[in-house]
C-alpha positions as CSV (number, residue, x, y, z in Angstrom):
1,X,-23.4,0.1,26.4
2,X,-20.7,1.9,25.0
3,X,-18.0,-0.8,25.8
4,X,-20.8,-3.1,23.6
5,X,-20.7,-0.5,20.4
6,X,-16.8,-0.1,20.5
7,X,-16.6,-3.9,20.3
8,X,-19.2,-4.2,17.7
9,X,-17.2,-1.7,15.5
10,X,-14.0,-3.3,16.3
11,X,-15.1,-6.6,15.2
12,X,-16.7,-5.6,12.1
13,X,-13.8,-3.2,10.9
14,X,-11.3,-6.1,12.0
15,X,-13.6,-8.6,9.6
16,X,-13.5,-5.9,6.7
17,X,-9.6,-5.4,7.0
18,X,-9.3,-9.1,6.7
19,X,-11.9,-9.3,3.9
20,X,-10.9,-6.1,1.8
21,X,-7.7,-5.9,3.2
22,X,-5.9,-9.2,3.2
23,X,-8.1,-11.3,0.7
24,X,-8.7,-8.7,-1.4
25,X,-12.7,-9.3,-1.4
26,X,-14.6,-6.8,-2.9
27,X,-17.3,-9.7,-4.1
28,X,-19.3,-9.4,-0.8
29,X,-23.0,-8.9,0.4
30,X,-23.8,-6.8,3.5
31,X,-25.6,-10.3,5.1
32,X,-22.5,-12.6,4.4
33,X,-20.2,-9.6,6.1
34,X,-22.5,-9.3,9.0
35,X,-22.4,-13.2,9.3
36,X,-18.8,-13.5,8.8
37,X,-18.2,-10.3,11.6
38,X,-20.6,-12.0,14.3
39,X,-22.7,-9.1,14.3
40,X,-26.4,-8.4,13.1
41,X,-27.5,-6.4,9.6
42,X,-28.9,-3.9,11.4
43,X,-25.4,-2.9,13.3
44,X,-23.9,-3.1,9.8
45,X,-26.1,-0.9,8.6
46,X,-25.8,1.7,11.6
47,X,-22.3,1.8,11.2
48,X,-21.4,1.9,7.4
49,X,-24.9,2.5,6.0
50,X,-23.8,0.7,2.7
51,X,-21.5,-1.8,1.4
52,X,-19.1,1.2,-0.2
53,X,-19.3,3.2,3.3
54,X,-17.7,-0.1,4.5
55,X,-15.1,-0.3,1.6
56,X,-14.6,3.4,2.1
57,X,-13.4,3.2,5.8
58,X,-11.6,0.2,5.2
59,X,-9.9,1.5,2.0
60,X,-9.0,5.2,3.9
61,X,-7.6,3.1,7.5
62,X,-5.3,1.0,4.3
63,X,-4.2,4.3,3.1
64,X,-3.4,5.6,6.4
65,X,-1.0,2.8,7.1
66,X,0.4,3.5,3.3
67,X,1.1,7.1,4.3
68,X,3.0,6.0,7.5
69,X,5.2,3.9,5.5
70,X,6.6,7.3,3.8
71,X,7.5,8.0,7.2
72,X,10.7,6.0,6.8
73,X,11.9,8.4,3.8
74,X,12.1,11.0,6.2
75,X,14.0,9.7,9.4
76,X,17.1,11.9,9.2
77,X,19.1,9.2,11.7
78,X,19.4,7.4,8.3
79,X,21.7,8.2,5.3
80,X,19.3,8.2,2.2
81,X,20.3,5.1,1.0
82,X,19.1,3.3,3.9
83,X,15.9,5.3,4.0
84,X,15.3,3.9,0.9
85,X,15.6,0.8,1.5
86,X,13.4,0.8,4.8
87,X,11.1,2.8,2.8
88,X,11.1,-0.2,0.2
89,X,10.9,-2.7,2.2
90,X,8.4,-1.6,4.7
91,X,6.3,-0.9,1.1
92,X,6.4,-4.1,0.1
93,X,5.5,-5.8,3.3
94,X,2.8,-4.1,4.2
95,X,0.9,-4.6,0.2
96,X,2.1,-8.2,1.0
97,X,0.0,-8.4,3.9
98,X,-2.9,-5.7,2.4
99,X,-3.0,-6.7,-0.9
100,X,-6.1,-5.2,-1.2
101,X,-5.0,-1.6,-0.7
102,X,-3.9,-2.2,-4.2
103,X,-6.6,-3.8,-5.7
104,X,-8.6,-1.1,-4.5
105,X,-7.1,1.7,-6.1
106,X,-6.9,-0.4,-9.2
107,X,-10.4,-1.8,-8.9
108,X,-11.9,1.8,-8.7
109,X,-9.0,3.2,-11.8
110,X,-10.5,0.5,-14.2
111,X,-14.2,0.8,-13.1
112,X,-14.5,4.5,-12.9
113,X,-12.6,5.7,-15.4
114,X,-11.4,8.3,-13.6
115,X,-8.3,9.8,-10.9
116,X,-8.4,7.0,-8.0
117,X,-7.3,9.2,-4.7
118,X,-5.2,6.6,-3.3
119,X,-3.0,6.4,-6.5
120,X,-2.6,9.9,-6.5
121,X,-1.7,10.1,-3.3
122,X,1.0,7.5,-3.8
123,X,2.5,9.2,-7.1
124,X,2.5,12.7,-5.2
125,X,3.7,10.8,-1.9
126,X,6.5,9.3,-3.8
127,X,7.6,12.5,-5.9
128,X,7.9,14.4,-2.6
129,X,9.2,12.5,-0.4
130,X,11.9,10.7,-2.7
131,X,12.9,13.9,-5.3
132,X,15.1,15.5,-2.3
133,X,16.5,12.4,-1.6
134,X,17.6,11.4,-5.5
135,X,19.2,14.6,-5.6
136,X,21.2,13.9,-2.3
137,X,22.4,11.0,-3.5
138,X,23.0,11.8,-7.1
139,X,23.3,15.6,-7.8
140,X,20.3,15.5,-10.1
141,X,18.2,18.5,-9.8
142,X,14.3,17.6,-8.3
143,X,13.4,19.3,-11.5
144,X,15.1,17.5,-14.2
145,X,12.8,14.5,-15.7
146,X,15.6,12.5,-14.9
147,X,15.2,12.7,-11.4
148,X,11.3,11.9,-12.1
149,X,12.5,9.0,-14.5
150,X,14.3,7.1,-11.3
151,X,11.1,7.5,-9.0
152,X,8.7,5.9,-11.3
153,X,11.7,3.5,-11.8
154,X,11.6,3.0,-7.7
155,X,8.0,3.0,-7.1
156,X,7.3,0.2,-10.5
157,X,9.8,-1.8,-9.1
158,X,8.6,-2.1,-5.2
159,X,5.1,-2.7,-6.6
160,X,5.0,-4.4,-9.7
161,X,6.5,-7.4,-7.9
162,X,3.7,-7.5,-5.2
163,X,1.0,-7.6,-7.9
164,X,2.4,-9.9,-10.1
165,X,2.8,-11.8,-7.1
166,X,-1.3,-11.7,-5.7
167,X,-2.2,-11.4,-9.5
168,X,-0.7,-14.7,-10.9
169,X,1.4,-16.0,-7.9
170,X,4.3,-15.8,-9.6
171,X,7.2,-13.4,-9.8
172,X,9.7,-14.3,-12.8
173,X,11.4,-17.3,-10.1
174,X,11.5,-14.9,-7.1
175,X,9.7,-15.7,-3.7
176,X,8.7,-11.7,-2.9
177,X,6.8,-13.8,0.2
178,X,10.3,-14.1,1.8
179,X,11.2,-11.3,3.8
180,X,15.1,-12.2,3.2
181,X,14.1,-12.8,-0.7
182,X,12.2,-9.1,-0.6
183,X,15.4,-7.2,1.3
184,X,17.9,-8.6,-1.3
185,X,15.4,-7.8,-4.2
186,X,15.2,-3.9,-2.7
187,X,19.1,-3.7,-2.4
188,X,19.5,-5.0,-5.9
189,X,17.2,-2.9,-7.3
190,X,18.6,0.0,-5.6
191,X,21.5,0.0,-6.5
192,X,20.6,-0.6,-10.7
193,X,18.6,2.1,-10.6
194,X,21.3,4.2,-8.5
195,X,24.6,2.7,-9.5
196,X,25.8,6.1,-8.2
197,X,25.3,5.1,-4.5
198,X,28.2,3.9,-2.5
C-alpha cells in the first residue's frame, strides 16, 4: 500500500515538474493534471488539496535545485573565476531545462504585486555568495555599490538570455540552446564585466 502511494506521488509530482517545470504551464485544471499524471481526482486532491498546493511544491522542489546551483560559487578546489563560470553555466542550464522556475517567480511578481520569495532568494543568493568572490578577484570592497553594480551585471546577463530565449525564441543571433554556444557566452561575458581577471 505504501509502495502504491509513493508511486502515486511520484508520478504526479514527475507530471507537475514537466508541466510547471519544463513547459512552463500554469494554464491547467486539476482533472486535465490528473488525466495527464495517470492518476484519479481524488489522489490529486489528497495530495496537493488545490491546484496552488500543486504549484507550490512544484515551484519550492525548482527552487531547491536553484539553491544547489550556488553550490558551485563555493567549491574552494576552484579559483573564482572558474567558480563563476560553473556557477553560470550550471544557471543557465538548469532555467533552460526549468523554464518555468522563472516564469513562476515572474508570474506571481506581476499578478501579486508584491515580494516573490524565489526572486528574493536569488537576489540575496547572488549578493552573498558572489560579493566575496568580486572582491577576490578585483579588490573592490563587498560594500562599495560597485561591487553590487557587477552582480546585477552577472546575474542580468545569465538570465536575461534564457528569457528572451523561452519568451520570444530568440536571442539577438545567439543559440543559448547550445551548451558550447552557452559556455562561450558565460566566458565572454565574464570577462566584460571583469576585464580585471586573468
Amino acid at each position: 500500500m505504501d509502495t502504491a502511494r509513493t508511486d502515486t506521488q511520484s508520478k504526479m509530482m514527475a507530471t507537475a515538474l514537466d508541466m510547471i517545470g519544463k513547459q512552463a504551464n500554469l494554464n491547467f485544471t486539476i482533472r486535465e493534471f490528473a488525466k495527464r499524471a495517470g492518476v484519479n481526482l481524488a489522489s490529486v486532491n489528497y495530495y496537493f488539496r488545490s491546484k496552488e498546493n500543486l504549484i507550490s511544491e512544484i515551484e519550492s522542489l525548482l527552487k531547491s535545485q536553484l539553491q544547489k546551483t550556488y553550490e558551485e560559487l563555493k567549491r574552494s578546489e576552484f579559483d573564482p573565476r572558474t567558480r563563476i563560470l560553473r556557477w553560470a553555466e550550471r544557471l543557465m542550464h538548469q532555467l533552460m531545462e526549468y523554464p518555468g522556475v522563472l516564469f513562476l517567480m515572474v508570474t506571481k511578481l506581476i499578478t501579486d504585486g508584491r515580494q516573490n520569495l524565489g526572486i528574493t532568494e536569488l537576489i540575496d543568493n547572488s549578493e552573498e555568495m558572489l560579493a566575496p568572490i568580486i572582491t577576490d578577484l578585483t579588490g573592490i570592497d563587498e560594500d562599495d555599490p560597485r561591487c553590487s553594480y557587477i552582480i546585477m551585471q552577472i546575474v542580468a546577463g545569465v538570465v536575461t538570455p534564457i528569457l528572451f530565449y523561452h519568451g520570444v525564441g530568440r536571442t539577438f543571433g545567439i543559440n543559448v540552446s547550445d551548451p558550447d554556444v552557452r559556455q562561450e557566452y558565460i566566458e565572454s561575458l565574464v570577462d566584460a564585466i571583469l576585464p580585471t581577471i586573468d
